[in-house]
C-alpha positions in Angstrom: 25.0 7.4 -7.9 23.1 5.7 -5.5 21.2 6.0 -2.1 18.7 4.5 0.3 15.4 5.5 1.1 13.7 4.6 4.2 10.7 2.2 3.0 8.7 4.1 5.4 9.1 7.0 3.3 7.2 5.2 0.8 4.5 3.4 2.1 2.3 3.8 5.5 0.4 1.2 6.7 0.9 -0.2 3.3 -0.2 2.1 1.1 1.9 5.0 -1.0 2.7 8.1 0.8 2.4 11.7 -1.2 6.4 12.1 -0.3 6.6 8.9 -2.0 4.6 10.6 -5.3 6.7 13.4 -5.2 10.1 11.8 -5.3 9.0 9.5 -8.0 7.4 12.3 -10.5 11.0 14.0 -10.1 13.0 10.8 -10.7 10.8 10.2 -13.8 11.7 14.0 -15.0 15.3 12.6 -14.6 15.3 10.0 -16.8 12.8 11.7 -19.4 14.9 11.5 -22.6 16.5 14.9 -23.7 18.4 15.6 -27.3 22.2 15.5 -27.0 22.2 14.0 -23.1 23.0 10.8 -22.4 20.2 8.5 -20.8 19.7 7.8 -17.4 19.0 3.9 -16.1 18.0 3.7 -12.6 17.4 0.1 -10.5 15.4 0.0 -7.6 16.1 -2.7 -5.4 13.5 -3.8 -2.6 14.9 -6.1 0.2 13.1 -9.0 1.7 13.8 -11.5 4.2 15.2 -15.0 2.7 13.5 -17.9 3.9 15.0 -21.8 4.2 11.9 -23.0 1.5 13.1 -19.9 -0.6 10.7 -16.5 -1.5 7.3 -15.7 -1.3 6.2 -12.9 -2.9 3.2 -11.4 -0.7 0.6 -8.9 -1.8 1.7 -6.3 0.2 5.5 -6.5 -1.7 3.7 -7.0 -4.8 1.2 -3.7 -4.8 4.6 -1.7 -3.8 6.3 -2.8 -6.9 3.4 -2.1 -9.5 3.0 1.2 -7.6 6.7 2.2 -8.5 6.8 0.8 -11.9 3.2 2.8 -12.2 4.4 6.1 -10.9 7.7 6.1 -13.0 5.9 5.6 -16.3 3.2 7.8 -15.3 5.7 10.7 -14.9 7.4 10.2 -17.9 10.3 7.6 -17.3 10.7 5.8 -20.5 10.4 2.2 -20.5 13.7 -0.3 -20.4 15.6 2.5 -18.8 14.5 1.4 -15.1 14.4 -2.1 -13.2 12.8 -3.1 -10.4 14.5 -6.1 -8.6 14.4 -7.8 -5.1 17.8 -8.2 -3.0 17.8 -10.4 0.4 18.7 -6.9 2.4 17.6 -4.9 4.8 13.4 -4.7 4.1 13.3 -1.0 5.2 15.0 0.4 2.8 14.7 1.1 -0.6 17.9 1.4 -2.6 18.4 3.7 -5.6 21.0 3.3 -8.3 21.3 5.6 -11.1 23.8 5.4 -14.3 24.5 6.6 -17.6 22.7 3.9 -19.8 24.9 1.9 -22.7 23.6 1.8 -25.9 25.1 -0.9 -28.9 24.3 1.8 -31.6 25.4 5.4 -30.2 21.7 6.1 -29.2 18.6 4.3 -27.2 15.1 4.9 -28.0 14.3 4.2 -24.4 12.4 0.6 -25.4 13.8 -2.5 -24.6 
């Protein structure tokens, strides 16, 4: 599954929105572990504008990021079952994508 958020959704002037909050504490309840379900990965992809000398990571970008790795582990998502990446896209959206995780043994402890 996946889908796009509006970046605006997110952040206002920079700084997390309680929408954002919300939709992040329920993703996190998603990809709690449960016994006998199968796990849940989800990437996050943030856009940004390619530049000729390459990419520049700017605060702003930066404080977004740690705010969604923050909130996701805050509400419960379990470690190594969610990614946070960059994509030269479109910078207003944030794009979702969730799948069953793979596991070599039958099982994943949610570390990685």
């Amino acid at each position: 599954i996946e889908f796009f958020i509006p970046l605006k959704s997110f952040f206002s002037s920079g700084l997390p929105t309680k929408t954002a909050k919300v939709i992040l504490n329920e993703i996190g309840g998603v990809l709690k572990l449960k016994v006998d379900k199968q796990p849940i990965k989800l990437e996050i992809f943030m856009g940004y504008r390619f530049l000729s000398n390459g990419l520049k990571l700017d605060e702003g970008l930066k404080s977004k990021m740690t705010f969604l790795v923050d909130t996701l582990l805050q509400a419960g998502a379990p470690k190594g079952l969610f990614s946070i990446g960059l994509e030269p896209q479109n910078q207003e959206e944030i794009r979702f994508r969730f799948s069953i995780a793979q596991s070599q043994n039958g099982h994943h402890d949610g570390a990685s």
